[in-house]
C-alpha positions in Angstrom: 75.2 12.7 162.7 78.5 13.6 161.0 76.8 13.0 157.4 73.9 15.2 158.5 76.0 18.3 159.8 78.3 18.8 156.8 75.5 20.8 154.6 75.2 23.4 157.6 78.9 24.6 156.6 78.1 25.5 153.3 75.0 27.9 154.6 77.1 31.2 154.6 78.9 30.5 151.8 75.3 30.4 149.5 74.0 33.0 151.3 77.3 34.9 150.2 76.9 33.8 147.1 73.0 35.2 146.3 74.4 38.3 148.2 77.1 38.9 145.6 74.8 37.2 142.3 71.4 40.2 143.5 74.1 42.7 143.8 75.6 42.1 140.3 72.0 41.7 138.8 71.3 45.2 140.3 74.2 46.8 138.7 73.9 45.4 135.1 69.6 46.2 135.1 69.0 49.7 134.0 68.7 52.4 135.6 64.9 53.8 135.7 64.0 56.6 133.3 64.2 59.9 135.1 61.4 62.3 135.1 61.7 65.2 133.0 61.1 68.9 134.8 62.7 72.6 133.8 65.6 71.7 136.2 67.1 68.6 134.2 67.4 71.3 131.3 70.2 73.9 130.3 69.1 77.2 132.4 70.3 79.1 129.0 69.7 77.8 125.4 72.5 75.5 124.0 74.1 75.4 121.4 73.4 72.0 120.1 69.9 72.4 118.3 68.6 69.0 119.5 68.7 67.6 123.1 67.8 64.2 122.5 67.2 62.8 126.2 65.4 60.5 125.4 67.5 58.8 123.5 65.3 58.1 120.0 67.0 59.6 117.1 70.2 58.4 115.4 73.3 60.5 114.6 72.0 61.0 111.1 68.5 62.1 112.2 70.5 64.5 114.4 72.4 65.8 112.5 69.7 66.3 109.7 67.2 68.1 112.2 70.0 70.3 113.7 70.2 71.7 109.7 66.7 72.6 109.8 66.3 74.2 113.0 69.2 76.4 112.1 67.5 77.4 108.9 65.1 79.5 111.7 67.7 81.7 112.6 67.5 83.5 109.4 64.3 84.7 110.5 65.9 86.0 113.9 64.4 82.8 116.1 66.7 80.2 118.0 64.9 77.0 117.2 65.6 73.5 119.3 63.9 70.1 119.0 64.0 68.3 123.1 63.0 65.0 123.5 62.1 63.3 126.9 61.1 59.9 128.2 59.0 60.9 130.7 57.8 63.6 132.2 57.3 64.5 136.1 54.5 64.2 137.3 51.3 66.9 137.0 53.9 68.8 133.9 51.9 68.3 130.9 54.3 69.0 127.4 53.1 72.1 126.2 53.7 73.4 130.0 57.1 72.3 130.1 57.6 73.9 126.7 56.4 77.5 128.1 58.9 77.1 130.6 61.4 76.4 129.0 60.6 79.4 126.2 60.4 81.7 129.3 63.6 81.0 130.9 65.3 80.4 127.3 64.0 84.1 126.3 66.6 86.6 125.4 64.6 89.8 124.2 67.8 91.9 124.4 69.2 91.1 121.2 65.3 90.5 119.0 66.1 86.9 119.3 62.6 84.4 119.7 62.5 81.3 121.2 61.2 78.5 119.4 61.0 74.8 121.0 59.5 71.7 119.6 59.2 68.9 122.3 58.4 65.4 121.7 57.3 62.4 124.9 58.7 59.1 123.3 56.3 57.3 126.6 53.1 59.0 125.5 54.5 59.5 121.5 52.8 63.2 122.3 54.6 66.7 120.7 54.1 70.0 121.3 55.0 72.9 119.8 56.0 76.6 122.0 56.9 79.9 120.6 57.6 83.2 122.3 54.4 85.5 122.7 56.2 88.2 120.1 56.2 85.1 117.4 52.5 85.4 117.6 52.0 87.7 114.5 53.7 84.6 112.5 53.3 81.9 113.9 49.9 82.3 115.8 49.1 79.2 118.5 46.3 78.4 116.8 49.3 77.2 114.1 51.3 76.1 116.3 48.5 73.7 117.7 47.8 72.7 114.6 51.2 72.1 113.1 52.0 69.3 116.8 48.8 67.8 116.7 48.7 66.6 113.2 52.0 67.8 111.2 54.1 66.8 113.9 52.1 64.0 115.7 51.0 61.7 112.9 53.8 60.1 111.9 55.3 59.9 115.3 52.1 57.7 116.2 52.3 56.0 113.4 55.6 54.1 114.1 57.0 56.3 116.1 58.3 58.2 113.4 60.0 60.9 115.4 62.3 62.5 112.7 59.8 62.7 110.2 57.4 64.4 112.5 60.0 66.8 113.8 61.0 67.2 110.0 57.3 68.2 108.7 56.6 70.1 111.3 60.0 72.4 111.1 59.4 72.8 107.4 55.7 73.6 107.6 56.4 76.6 110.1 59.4 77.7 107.9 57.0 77.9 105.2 55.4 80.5 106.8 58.2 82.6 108.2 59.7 82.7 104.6 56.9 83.2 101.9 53.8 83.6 104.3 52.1 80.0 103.1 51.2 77.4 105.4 51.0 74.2 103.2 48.2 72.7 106.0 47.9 69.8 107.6 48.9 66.6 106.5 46.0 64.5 104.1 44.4 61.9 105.9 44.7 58.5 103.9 40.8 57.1 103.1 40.5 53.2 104.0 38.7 52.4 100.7 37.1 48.9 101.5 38.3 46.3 98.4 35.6 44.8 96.1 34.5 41.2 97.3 32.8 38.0 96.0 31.4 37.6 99.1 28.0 38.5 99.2 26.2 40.6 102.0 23.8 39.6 104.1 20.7 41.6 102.5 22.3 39.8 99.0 22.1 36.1 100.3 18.6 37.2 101.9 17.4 38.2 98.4 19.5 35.5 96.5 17.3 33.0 98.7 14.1 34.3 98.1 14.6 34.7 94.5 15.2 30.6 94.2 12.3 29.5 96.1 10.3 31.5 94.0 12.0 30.0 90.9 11.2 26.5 92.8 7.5 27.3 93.4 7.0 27.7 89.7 8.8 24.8 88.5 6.8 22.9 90.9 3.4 24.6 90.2 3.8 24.1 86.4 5.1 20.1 86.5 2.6 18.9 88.8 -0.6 19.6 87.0 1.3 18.1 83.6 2.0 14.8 85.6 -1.3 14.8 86.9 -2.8 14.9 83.5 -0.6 13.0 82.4 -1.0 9.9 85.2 -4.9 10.3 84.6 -5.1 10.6 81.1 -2.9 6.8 80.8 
């Protein structure tokens, strides 16, 4: 009875122990992504060019895309690149973007509101202007320039600076000279030669030998018959 009694004392202290080992566990597992509204953002446009929130560009790639987006200025239009993880729910990107254009609008001084805005969970972008932009960059441009200039590399590998890159430079294309170099060239899959022969060329390979057999064997049997009978 002692022997059987003596593992009874050690209860509280395990149960102390998983207590203290789940709550540690909780506090080094990462916090959960935070879905992105109007509310998590500045109420006035910042200073720094790029809000990267969600965390996917390096200092370089900041740094590089803050250059570019101040480039717009000389054009009178306060360009920012905004990245989230995740967005709240029922706020689709191009949504959030007009939001964020009409609260970040200051008309007072002739200054535009430009926003590109990229979902790292979806890889989506979107690209929103202020309605007086229009004249320059139309929507129909604008559409154009996020779902192919801006959104093809950044689905292909998740290429988000080069995306945000293209897409800045495109636009600034047509604010400066008027020319919008287009969309970005699909790449053609050209199939490679092969050896292997098709279906419809094994078909026809096949018939063309047993028609090459028939002969042989229609010319060689009446020579051996003649031959056998004329012995």
């Amino acid at each position: 009875m002692l022997h059987s009694s003596q593992p009874s004392r050690w209860l509280p202290l395990l149960g102390l122990l998983a207590a203290l080992t789940g709550g540690l566990l909780n506090l080094l597992a990462p916090p959960p992504a935070l879905a992105a509204s109007l509310s998590d953002l500045p109420a006035a446009p910042p200073q720094e060019r790029v809000l990267d929130t969600a965390d996917v560009l390096s200092r370089a790639a900041n740094g590089e895309l803050s250059k570019t987006l101040e480039r717009f200025a000389a054009d009178r239009v306060d360009a920012h690149l905004i990245t989230v993880s995740r967005l709240d729910y029922g706020l689709s990107l191009p949504q959030l973007g007009a939001q964020i254009v009409e609260q970040w609008q200051q008309g007072d001084d002739g200054t535009n509101q430009l926003v590109f805005l990229i979902d790292s969970q979806t890889n989506s972008s979107a690209i929103v202007a202020s309605s007086e932009l229009n004249g320059q960059l139309d929507p129909s441009l604008l559409r154009s320039a996020s779902r192919t200039t801006m959104a093809q590399p950044i689905r292909e590998g998740g290429r988000y600076r080069q995306g945000s890159l293209d897409a800045m430079n495109r636009l600034l294309s047509v604010l400066d000279a008027g020319l919008d170099p287009g969309e970005p060239v699909q790449a053609e899959v050209v199939s490679q030669p092969t050896n292997i022969p098709t279906k419809e060329e094994t078909a026809s390979s096949n018939a063309f030998t047993w028609v090459i057999v028939l002969l042989v064997v229609g010319t060689l049997v009446p020579m051996l018959t003649w031959w056998v009978f004329s012995r």
